[in-house]
VOTORDO-780381 format. One record per residue: residue number from 1; chain; z, y negated, x of N, C-alpha, C in turn. Coordinates in pm, whole numbers. Each point is the difference from the previous one (the first is absolute). Layout:
REM residues N
(rec NUM, 'A', (Z, Y, X), (Z, Y, X), (Z, Y, X))
...
***
This chain:
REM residues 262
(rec 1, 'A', (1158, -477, 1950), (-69, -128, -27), (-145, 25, -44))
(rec 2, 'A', (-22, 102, 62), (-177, 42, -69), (-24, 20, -113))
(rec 3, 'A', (104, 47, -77), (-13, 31, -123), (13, -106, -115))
(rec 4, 'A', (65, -141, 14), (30, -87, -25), (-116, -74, 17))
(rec 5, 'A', (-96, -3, 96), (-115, -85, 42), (-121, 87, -82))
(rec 6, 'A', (42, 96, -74), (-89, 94, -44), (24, -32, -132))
(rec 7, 'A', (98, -46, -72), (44, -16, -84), (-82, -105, -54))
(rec 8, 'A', (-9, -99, 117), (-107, -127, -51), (-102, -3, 19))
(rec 9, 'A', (-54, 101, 32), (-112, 60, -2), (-74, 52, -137))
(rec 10, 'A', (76, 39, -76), (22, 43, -139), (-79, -53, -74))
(rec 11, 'A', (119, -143, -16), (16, -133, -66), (-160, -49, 46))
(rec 12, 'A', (-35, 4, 104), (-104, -85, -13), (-91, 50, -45))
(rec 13, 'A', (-12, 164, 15), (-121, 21, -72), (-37, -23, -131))
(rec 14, 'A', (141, 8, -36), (5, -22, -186), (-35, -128, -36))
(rec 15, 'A', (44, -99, 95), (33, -182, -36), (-217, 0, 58))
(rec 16, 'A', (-54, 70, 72), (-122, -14, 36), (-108, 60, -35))
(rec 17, 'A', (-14, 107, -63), (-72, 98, -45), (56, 44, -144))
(rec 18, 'A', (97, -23, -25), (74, 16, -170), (11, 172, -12))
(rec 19, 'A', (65, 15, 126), (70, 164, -43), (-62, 98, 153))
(rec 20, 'A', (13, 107, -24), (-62, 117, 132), (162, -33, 94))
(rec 21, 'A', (94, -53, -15), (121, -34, 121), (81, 94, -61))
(rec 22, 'A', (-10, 52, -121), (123, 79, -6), (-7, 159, 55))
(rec 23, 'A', (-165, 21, 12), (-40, 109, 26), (84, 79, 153))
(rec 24, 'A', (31, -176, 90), (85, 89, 117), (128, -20, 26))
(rec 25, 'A', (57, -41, -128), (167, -40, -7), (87, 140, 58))
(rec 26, 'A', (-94, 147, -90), (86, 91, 7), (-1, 45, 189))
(rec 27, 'A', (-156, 36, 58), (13, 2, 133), (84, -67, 84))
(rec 28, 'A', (37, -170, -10), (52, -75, 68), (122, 41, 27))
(rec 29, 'A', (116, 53, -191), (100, 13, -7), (52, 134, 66))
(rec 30, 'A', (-102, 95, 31), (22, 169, 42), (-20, -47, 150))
(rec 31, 'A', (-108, -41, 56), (-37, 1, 123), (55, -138, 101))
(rec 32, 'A', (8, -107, -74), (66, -100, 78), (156, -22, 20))
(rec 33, 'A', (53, -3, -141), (162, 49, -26), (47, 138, 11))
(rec 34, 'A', (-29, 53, -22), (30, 166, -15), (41, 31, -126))
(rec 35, 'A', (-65, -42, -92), (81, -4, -102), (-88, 177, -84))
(rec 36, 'A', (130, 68, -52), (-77, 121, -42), (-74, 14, -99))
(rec 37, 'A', (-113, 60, 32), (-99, -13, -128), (34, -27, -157))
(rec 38, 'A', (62, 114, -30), (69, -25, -137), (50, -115, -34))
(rec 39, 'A', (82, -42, 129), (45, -148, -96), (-64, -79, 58))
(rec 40, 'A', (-130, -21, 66), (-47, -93, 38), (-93, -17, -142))
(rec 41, 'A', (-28, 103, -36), (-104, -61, -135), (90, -40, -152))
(rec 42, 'A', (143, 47, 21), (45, -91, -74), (44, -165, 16))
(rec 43, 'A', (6, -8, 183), (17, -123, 2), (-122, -80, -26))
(rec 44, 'A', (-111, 56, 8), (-140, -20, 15), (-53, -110, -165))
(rec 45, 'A', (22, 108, -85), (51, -85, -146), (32, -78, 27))
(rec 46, 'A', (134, -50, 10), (40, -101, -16), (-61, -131, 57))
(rec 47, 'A', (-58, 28, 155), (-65, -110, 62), (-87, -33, -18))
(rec 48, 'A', (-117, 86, -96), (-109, -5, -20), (-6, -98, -112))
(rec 49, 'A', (133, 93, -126), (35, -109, -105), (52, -103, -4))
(rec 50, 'A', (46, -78, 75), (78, -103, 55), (-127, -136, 69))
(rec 51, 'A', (-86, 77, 86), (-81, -87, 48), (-65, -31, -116))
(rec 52, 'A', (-58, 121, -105), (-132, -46, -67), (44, -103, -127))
(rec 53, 'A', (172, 0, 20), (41, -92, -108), (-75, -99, 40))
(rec 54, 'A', (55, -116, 128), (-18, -77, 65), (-157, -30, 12))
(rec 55, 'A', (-90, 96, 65), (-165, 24, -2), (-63, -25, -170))
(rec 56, 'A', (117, 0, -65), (-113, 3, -170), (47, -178, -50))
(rec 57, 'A', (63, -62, 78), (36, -138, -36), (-114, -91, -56))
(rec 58, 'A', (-39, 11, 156), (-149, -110, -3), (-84, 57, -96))
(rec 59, 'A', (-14, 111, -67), (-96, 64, -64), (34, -29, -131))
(rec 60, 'A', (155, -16, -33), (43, -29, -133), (-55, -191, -11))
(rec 61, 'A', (11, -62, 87), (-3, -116, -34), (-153, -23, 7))
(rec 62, 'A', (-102, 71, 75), (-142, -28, -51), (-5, 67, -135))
(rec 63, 'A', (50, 53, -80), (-40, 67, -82), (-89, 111, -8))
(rec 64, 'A', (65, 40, 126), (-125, 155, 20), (60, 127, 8))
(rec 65, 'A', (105, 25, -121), (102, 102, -27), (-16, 49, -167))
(rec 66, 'A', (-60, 98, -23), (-39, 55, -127), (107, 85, -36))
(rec 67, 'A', (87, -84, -102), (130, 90, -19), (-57, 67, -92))
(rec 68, 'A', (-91, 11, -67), (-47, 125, -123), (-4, 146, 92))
(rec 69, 'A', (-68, -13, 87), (-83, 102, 82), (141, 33, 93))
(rec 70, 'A', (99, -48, 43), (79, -12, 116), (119, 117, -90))
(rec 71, 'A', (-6, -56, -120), (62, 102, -130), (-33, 140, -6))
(rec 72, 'A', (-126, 43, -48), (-60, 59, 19), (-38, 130, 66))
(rec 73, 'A', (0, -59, 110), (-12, 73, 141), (88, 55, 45))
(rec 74, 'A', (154, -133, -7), (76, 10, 102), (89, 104, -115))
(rec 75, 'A', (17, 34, -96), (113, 103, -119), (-20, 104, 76))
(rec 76, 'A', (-148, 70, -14), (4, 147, 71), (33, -11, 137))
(rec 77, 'A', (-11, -78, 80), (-7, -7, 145), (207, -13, 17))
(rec 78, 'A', (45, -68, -29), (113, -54, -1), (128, 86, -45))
(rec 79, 'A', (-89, 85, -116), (131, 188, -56), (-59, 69, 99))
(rec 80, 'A', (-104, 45, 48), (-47, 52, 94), (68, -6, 159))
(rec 81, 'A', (-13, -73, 56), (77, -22, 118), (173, -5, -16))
(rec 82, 'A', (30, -21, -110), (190, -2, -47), (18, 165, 43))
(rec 83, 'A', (-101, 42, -108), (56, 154, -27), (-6, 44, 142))
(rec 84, 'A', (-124, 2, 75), (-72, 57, 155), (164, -45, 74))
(rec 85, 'A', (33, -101, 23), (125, -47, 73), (96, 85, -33))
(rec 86, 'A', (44, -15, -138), (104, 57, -30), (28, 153, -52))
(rec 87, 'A', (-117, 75, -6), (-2, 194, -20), (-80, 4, 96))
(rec 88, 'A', (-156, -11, 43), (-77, 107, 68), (23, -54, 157))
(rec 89, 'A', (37, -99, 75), (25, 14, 147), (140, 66, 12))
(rec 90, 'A', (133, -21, -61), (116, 91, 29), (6, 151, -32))
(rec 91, 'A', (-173, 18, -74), (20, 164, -27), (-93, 16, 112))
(rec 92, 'A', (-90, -56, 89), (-29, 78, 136), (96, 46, 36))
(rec 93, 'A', (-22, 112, 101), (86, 64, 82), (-8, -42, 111))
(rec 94, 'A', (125, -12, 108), (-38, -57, 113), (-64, 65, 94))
(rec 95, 'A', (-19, 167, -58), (-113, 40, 107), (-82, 59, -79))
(rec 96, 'A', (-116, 25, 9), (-136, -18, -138), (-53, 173, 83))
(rec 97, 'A', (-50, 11, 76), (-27, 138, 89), (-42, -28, 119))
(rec 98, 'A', (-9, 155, 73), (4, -12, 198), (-144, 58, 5))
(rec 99, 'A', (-96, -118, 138), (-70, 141, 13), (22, 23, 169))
(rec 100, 'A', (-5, 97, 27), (93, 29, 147), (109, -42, 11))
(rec 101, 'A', (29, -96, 119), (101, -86, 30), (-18, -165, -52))
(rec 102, 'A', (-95, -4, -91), (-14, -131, -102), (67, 16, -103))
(rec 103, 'A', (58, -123, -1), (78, 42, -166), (-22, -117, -37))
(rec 104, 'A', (-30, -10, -170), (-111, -141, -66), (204, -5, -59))
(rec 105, 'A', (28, -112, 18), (100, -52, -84), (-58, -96, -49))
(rec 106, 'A', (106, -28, -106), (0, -123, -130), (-62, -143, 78))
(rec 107, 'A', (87, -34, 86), (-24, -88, 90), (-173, -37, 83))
(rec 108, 'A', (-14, 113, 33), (-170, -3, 42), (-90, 21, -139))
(rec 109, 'A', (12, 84, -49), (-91, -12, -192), (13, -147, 9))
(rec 110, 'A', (88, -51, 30), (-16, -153, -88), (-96, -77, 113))
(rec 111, 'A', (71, -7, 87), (-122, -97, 126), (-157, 109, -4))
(rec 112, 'A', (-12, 115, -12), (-160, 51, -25), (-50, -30, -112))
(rec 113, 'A', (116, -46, -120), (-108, -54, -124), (-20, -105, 24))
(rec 114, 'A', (59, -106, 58), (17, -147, 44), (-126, -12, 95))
(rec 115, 'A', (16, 69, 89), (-113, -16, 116), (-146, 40, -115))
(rec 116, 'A', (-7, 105, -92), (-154, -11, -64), (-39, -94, -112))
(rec 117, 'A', (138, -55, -40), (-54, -128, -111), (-22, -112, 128))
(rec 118, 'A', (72, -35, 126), (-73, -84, 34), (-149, 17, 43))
(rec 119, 'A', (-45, 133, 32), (-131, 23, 52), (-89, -55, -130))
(rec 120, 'A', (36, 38, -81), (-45, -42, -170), (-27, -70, 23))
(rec 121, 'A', (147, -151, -2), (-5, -166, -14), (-98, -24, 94))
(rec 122, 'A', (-19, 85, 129), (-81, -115, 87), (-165, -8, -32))
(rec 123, 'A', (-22, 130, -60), (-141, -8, -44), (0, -88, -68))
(rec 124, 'A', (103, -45, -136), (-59, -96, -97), (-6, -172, 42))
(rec 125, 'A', (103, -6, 130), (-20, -90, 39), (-157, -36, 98))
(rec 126, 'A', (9, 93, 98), (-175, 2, 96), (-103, -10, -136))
(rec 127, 'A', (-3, 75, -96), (-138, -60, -64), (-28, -138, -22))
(rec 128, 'A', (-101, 2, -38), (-29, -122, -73), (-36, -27, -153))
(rec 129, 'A', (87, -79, -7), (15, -21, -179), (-145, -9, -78))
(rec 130, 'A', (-10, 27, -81), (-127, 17, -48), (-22, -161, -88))
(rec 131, 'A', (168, -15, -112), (44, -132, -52), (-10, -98, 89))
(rec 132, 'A', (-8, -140, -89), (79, -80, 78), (77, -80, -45))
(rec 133, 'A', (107, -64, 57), (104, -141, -71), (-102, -107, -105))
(rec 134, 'A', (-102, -2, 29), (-79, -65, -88), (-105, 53, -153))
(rec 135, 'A', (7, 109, 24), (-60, 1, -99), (61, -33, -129))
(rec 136, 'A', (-87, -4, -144), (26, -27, -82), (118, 84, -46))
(rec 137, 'A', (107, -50, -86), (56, 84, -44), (-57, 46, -153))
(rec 138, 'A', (72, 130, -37), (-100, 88, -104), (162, -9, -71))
(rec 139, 'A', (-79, 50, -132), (115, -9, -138), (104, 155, 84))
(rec 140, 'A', (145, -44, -23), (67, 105, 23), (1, 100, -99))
(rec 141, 'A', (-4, 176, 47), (34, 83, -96), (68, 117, 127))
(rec 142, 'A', (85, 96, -125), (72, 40, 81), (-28, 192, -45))
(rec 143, 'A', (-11, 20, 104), (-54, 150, 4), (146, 70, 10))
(rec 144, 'A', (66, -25, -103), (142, 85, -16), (44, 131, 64))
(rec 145, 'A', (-114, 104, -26), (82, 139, 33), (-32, 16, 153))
(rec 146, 'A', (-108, -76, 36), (3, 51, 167), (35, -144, 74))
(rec 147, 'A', (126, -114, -73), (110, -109, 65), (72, 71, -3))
(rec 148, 'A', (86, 75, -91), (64, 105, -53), (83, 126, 143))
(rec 149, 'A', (-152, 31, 35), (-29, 109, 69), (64, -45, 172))
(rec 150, 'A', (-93, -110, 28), (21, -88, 125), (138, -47, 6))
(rec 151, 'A', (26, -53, -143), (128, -39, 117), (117, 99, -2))
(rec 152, 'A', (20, 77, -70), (86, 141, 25), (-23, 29, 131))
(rec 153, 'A', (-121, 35, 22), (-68, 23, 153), (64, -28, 116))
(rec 154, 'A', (-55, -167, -12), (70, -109, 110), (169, 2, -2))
(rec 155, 'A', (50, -4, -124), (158, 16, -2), (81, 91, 65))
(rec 156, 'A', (-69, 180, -7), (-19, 104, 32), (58, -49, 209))
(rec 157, 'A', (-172, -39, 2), (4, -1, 161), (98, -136, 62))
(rec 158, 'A', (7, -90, -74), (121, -92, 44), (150, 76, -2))
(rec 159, 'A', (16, 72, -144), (151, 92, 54), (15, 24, 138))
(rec 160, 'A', (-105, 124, 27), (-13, 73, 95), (2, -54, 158))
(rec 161, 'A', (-85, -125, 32), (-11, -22, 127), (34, -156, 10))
(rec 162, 'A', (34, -72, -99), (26, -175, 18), (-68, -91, -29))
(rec 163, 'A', (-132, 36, 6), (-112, -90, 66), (-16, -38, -134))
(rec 164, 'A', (-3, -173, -28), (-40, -69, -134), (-157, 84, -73))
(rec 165, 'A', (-121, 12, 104), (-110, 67, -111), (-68, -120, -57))
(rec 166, 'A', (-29, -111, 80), (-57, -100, -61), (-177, 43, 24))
(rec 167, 'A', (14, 75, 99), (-145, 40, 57), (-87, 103, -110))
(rec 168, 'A', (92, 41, -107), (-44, 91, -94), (20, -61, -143))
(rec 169, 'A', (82, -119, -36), (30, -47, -113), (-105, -125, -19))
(rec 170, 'A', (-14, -84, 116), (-99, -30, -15), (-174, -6, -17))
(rec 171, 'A', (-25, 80, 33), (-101, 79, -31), (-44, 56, -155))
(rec 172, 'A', (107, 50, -40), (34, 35, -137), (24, -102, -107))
(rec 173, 'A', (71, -118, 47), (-18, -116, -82), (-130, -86, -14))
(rec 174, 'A', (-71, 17, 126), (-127, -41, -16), (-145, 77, -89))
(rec 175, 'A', (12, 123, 0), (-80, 115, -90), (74, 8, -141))
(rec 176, 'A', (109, 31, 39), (55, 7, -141), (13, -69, -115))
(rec 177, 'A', (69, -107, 72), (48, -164, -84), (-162, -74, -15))
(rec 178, 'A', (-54, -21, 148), (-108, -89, -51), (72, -106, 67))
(rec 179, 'A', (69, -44, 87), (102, -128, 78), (-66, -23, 87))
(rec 180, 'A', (-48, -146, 10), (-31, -54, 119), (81, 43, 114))
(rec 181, 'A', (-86, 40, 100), (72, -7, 131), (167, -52, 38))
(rec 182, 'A', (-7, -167, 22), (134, -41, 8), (55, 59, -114))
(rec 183, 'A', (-28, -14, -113), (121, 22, -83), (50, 143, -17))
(rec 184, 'A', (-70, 79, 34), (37, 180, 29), (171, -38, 144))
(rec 185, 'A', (-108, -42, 99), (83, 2, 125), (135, -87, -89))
(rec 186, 'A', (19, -111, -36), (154, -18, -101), (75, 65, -74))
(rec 187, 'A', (-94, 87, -108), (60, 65, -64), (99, 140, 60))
(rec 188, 'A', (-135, 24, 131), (71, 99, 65), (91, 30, 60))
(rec 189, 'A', (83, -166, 74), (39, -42, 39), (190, 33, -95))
(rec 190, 'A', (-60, -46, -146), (131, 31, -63), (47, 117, -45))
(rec 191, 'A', (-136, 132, -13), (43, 126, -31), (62, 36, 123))
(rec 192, 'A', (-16, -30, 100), (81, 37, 139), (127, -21, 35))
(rec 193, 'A', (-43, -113, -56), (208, -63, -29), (64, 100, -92))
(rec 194, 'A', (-44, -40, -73), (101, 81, -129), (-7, 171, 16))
(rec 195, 'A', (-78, 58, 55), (-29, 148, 19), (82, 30, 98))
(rec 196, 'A', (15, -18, 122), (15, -16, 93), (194, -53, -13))
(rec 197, 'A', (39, -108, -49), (166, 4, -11), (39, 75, -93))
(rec 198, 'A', (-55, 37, -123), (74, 99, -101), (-27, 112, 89))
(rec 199, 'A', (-84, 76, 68), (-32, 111, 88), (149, 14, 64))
(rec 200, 'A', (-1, -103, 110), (121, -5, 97), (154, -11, -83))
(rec 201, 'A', (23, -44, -98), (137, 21, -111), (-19, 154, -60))
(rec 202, 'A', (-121, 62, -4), (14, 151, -35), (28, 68, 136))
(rec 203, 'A', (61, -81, 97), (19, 81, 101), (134, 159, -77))
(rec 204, 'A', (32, 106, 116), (113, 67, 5), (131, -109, 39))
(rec 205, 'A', (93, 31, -108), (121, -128, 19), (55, 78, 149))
(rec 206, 'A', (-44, 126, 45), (47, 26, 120), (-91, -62, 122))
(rec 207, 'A', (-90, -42, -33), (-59, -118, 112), (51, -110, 45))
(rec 208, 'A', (52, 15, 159), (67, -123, 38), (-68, -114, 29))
(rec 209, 'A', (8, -110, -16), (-103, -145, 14), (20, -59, 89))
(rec 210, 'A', (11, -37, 99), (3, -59, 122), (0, -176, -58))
(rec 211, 'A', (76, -105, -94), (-95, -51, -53), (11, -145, 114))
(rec 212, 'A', (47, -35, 85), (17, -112, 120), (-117, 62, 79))
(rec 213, 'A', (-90, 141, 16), (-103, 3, 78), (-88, -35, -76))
(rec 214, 'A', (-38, 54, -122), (-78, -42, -116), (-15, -154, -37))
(rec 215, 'A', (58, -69, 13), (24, -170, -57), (-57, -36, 150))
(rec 216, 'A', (-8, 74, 129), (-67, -61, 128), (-155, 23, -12))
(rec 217, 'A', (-11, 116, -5), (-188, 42, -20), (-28, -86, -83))
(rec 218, 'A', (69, 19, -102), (-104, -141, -138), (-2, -131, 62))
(rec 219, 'A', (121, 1, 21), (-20, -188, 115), (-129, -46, 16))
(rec 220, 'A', (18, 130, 140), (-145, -25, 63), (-133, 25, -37))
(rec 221, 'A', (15, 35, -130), (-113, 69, -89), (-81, -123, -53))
(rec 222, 'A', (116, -52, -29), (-10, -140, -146), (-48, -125, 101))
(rec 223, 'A', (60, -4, 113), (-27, -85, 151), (-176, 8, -14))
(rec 224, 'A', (-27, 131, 11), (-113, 48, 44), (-170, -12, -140))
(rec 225, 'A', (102, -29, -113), (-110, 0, -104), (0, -140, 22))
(rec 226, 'A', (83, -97, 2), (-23, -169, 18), (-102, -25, 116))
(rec 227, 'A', (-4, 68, 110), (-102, -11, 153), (-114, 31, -95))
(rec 228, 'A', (-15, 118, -91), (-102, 63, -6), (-95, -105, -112))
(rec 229, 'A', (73, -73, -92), (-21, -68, -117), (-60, -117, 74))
(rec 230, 'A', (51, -34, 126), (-43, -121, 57), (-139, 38, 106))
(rec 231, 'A', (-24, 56, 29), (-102, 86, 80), (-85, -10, -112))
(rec 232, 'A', (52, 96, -99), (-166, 38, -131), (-52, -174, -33))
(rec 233, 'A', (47, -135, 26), (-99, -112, -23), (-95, -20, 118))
(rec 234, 'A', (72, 67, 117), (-149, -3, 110), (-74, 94, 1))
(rec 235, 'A', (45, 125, -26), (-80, 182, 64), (-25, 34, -111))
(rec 236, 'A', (-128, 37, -38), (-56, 55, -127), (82, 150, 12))
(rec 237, 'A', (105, 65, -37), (62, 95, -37), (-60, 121, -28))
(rec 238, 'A', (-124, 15, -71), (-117, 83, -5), (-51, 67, 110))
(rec 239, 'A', (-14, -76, 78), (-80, 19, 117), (85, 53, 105))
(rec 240, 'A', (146, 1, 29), (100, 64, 35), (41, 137, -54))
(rec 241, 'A', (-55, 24, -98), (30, 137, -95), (-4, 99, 53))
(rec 242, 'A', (-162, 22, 51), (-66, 107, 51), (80, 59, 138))
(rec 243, 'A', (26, -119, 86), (70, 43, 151), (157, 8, -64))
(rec 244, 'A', (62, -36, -107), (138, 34, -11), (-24, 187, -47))
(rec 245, 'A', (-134, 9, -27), (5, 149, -93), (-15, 96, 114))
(rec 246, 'A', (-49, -91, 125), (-61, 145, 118), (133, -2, 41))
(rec 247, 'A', (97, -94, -1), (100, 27, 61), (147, 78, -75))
(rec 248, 'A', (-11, -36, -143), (48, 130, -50), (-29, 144, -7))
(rec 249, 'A', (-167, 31, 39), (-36, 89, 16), (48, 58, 180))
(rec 250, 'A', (2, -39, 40), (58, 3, 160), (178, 88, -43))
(rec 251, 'A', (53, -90, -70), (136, 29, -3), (35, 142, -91))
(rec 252, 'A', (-85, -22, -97), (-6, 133, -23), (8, 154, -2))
(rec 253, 'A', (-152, -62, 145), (-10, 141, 61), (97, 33, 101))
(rec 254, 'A', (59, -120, 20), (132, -1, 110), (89, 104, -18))
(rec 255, 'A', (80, -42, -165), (112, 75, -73), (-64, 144, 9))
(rec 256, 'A', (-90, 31, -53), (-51, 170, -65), (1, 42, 137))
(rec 257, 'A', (-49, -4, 162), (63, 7, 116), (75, 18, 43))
(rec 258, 'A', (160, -108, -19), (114, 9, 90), (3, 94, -104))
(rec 259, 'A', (42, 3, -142), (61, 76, -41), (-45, 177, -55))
(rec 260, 'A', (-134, 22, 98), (-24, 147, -17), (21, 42, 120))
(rec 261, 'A', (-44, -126, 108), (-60, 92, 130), (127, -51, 109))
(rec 262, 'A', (52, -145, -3), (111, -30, 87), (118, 34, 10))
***
């Protein structure tokens, strides 16, 4: 049941803060379900892509979804994570090397890269934005070879560990593109979708899908972005950022822990 209550936990961060919830889908699914790493970050895709369908709604109907840029971005990001799914995680080996009586398998590589992109995400969340939702917006231009660069990048690390990467795409849509604030967080919203389910269809056709557990987590996912959507008209969402980031940073250091020293 914890994992299920964790699930809407997710949802709200996304429906309240517009993303940082997918960052602990993959922990929840390894550590609350037992679900094994490997296929927890393929189930991870899918939930991530599934919610952010749902999470990019309201954003399509304000009109704060830049399908030029969402194009763009999302081509390299989107062959990127197909290919990562479908050649470079089934060519890990399931045991990578020993040192003593440690042995790094496939399975831990993935939760130690997972555990340092969240240490990543949580810094970018604890700072403080330099932008803001208000400023003026500036003529868009698009710095091609290093969008190019990024989202291969981000696609790259979504293969690999699940996690949508809104904490790095956005950022990049805002320097890069020149996108107001909200409308980065929308757009980002749809490269996640679409990156993120073509990712999970490049699964190995030898990956089994659980898909009656899968259709439950999103439930409570999708449950959990409606709480969160209804919350963001009272709780400035911003101001929640920083303590959602110490606490991904917490979980973090959790994973790189159990899984060197426990």
């Amino acid at each position: 049941m914890e994992g299920y209550l964790a699930s809407i936990f997710i949802g709200i961060s996304l429906g309240l803060i517009g993303g940082g919830g997918s960052i602990l889908t993959v922990p929840v699914l390894v550590y609350l379900f037992s679900v094994d790493a490997v296929l927890a970050t393929a189930y991870s895709l899918f939930i991530v892509g599934t919610t952010s369908v749902v999470g990019s709604f309201s954003y399509f109907q304000k009109g704060l979804v830049n399908i030029k840029t969402a194009v763009v971005f999302g081509i390299p990001s989107i062959a990127s994570v197909f290919l990562t799914r479908a050649f470079i995680v089934p060519a890990i080996p399931n045991e990578i090397f020993s040192v003593g009586n440690f042995t790094v398998t496939k399975s831990i590589l993935l939760m130690l890269l997972f555990a340092l992109l969240m240490i990543f995400a949580s810094y970018s969340m604890i700072k403080k934005d330099k932008k803001t939702c208000d400023e003026e917006p500036q003529k868009q231009q698009f710095n091609y070879p290093l969008i190019l660069i990024e989202g291969t990048v981000v696609g790259v690390l979504t293969g690999l560990v699940g996690a949508g990467g809104g904490f790095l795409i956005i950022p990049a849509l805002v320097i890069l593109s020149k996108l107001p604030m909200k409308e980065a967080v929308g757009t980002s919203l749809v490269i996640i979708a679409a990156k993120s389910l073509i990712g999970f269809f490049g699964e190995s056709g030898e990956t089994v899908i659980d898909w009656l557990f899968l259709s439950k987590v999103i439930a409570f996912a999708i449950v959990g972005i409606f709480i969160g959507m209804a919350l963001s008209k009272k709780i400035d969402g911003s101001k929640l950022k920083p303590a959602f980031g110490w606490f991904v940073l917490v979980i973090g250091i959790y994973i790189i822990i159990k899984e060197t020293l426990l």
